[in-house]
C-alpha positions in Angstrom: 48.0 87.5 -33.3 51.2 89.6 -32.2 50.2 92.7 -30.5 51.8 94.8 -33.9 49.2 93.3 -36.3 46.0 95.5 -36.9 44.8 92.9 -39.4 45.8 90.1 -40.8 44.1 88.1 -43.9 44.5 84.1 -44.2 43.5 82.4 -47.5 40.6 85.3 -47.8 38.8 84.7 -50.7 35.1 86.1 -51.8 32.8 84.0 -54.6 29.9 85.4 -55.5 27.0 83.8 -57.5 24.7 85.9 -60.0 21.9 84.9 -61.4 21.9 86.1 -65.2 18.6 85.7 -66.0 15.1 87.0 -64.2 13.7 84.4 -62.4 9.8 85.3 -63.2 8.3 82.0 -61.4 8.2 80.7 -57.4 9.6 77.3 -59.6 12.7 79.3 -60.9 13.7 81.1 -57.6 13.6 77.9 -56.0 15.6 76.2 -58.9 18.0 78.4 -58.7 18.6 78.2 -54.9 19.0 74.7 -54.9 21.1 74.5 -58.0 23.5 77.0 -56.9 25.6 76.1 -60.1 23.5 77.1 -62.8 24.3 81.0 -61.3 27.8 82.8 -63.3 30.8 82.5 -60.4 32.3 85.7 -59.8 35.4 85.1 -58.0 35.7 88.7 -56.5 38.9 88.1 -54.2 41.0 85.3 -54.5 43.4 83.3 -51.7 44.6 86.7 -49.9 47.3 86.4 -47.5 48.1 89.9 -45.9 48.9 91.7 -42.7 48.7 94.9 -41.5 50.3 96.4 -38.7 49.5 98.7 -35.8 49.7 102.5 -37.2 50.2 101.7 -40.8 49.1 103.9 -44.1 48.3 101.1 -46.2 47.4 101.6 -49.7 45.3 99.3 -52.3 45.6 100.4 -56.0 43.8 98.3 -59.0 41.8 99.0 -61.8 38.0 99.1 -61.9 36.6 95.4 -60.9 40.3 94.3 -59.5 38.5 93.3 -56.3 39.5 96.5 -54.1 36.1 97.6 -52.5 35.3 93.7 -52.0 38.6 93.5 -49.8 37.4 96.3 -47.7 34.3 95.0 -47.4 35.8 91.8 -45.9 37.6 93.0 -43.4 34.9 95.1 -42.0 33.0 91.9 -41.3 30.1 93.3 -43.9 30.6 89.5 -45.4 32.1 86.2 -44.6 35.0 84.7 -46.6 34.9 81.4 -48.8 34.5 78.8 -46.7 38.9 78.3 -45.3 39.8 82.2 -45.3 40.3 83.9 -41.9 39.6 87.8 -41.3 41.2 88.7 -37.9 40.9 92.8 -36.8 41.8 94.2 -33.5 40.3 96.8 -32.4 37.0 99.0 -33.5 37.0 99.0 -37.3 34.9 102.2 -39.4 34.9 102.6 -43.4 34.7 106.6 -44.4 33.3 107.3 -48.3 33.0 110.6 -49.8 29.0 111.7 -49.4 27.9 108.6 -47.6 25.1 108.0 -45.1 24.0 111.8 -45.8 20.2 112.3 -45.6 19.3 114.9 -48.0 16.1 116.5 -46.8 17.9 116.7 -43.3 20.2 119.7 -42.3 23.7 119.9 -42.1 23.3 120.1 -38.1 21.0 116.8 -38.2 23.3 115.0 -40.3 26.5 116.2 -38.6 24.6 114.5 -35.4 23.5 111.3 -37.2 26.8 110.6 -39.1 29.1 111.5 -36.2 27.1 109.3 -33.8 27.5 106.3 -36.5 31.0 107.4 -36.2 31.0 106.3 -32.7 30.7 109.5 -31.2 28.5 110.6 -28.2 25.5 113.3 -28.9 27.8 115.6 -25.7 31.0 114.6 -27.3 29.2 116.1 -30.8 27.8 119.3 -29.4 30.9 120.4 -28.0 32.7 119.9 -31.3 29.8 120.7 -34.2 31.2 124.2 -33.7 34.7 122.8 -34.9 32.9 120.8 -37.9 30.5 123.5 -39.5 33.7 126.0 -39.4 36.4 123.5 -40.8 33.9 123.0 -43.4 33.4 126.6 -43.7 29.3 126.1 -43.7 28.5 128.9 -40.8 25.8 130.4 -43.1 24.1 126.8 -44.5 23.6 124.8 -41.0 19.5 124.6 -40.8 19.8 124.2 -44.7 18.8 120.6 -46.0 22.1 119.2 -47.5 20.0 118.4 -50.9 20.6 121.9 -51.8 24.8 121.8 -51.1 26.6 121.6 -54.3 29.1 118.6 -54.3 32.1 120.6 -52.9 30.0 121.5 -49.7 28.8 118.1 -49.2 32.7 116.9 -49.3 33.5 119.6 -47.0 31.2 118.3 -44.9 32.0 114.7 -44.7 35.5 115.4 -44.4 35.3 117.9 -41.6 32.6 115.1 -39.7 35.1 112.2 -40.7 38.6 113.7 -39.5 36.6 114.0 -35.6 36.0 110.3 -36.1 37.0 107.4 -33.5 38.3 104.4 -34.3 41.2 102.0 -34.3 41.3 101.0 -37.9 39.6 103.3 -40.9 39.2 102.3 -44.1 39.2 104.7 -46.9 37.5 103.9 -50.2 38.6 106.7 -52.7 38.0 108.9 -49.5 40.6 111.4 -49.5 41.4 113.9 -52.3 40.0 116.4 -54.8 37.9 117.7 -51.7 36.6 121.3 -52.3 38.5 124.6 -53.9 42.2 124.8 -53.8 42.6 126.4 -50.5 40.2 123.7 -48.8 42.1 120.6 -50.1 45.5 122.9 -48.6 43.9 122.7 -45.7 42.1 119.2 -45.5 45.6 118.2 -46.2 47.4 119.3 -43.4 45.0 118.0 -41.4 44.9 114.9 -42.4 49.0 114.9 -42.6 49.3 116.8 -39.6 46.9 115.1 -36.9 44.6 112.1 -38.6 46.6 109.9 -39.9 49.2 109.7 -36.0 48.8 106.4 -34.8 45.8 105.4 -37.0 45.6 102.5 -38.9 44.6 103.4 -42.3 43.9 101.2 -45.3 43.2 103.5 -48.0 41.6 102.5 -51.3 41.8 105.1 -54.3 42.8 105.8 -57.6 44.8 109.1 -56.6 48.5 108.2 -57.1 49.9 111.2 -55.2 47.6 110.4 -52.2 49.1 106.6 -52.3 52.7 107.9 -52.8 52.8 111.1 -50.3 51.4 108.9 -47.8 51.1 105.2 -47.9 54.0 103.1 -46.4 53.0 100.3 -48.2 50.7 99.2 -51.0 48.9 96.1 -52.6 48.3 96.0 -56.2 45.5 94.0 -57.1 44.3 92.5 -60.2 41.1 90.5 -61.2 40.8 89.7 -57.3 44.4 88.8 -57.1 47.6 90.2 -54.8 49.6 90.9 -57.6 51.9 92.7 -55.7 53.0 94.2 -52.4 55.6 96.6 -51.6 56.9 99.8 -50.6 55.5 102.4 -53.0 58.9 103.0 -54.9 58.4 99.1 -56.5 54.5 99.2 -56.6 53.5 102.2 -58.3 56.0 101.6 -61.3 54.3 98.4 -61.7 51.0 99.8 -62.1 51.6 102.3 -64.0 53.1 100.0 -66.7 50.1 97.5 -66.0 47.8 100.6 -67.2 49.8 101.8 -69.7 49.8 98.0 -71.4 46.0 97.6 -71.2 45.6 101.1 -72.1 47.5 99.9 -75.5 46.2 96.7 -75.6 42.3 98.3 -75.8 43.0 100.9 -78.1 43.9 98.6 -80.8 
């Protein structure tokens, strides 16, 4: 793989198999393992050919169940592809989610030091920054509470201010970045992000928020029922979808 290419998909395709009834007896389960075709085919992703390169703001749009999170999911390795698709990723790969991996009886300073260090942080590199993290999330007065009491704008404050000290080579972002905290926080958050995350980082961002796609993205994939449907610069993609939504908005309300 040339020394550009952060990732690079070949025939990727994901099939899943459902069983659609409960399978109440040993007899059943063991039916249904060996007669794989009696289970509904899902066909989550579907023949992907794509690469990424080096330092790119990548963007994948798509409605609800167009295969997005699945994609992600692939290239972190968290499945295999069909049987003939090829996932190929240099370098150390982490996925960031709004609220995830938060422990709710713990306190902000434990889960600053458990999330960080699945971040691939050291416990010394943490303690010499938590100082950074609790202020750029503006919790000085809630760091022994338990995070089960934070209302949802603190506990985005919080995963953003943990997420931004992250290391990696490749983050992917699923619906990740916007609407975080009051108006003055997401000001902020967002100058960050512009400012000093995003330099040299490879960043494959899923998400539904158009301005975050357009102010940022250098190029984006539209997908649809598991299919590319497109990819291009933002000027031709977002046009498209747009006028994809707007059609099955129509369509459905008839």
């Amino acid at each position: 793989m040339n020394d550009d290419i952060a990732v690079r998909l070949k025939n990727v395709s994901k099939t899943f198999y459902v069983n659609e009834k409960n399978n109440d007896s040993i007899r059943d389960r063991v039916f249904n393992i060996l007669k794989r075709n009696a289970s509904k085919k899902i066909k989550a992703v579907q023949g992907i050919n794509l690469e990424i390169k080096r330092g790119e703001f990548f963007g994948i749009i798509g409605r609800n169940g167009s295969g997005k999170s699945t994609l992600l999911k692939l290239i972190m390795n968290a499945f295999p592809p069909d049987k003939g698709g090829k996932v190929i990723t240099r370098g150390r790969i982490i996925r960031l989610a709004l609220g995830m991996g938060f422990d709710p009886n713990l306190s902000a300073r434990e889960n600053i030091y458990v999330n960080a260090s699945i971040l691939g942080l050291t416990f010394k590199r943490i303690g010499l920054i938590f100082d950074d993290i609790i202020g750029f999330a503006e919790l000085e007065n809630f760091v022994e509470t338990p995070v089960k009491f934070y209302s949802s704008g603190m506990r985005s404050r919080l995963t953003f201010a943990i997420a931004v000290h992250a290391e990696a080579d490749i983050f992917l972002m699923d619906e990740f970045f916007g609407g975080v905290g009051d108006i003055s926080f997401k000001e902020k958050s967002e100058e960050v992000f512009r400012k000093s995350f995003i330099d040299g980082r490879t960043i494959i961002h899923v998400s539904h928020q158009l301005r975050t796609i357009e102010n940022h993205c250098n190029r984006v994939l539209m997908m649809n029922n598991g299919i590319a449907e497109a990819i291009g610069s933002v000027q031709e993609i977002l046009p498209l979808y747009k006028q994809q939504f707007i059609k099955k908005t129509t369509i459905s309300s008839k």
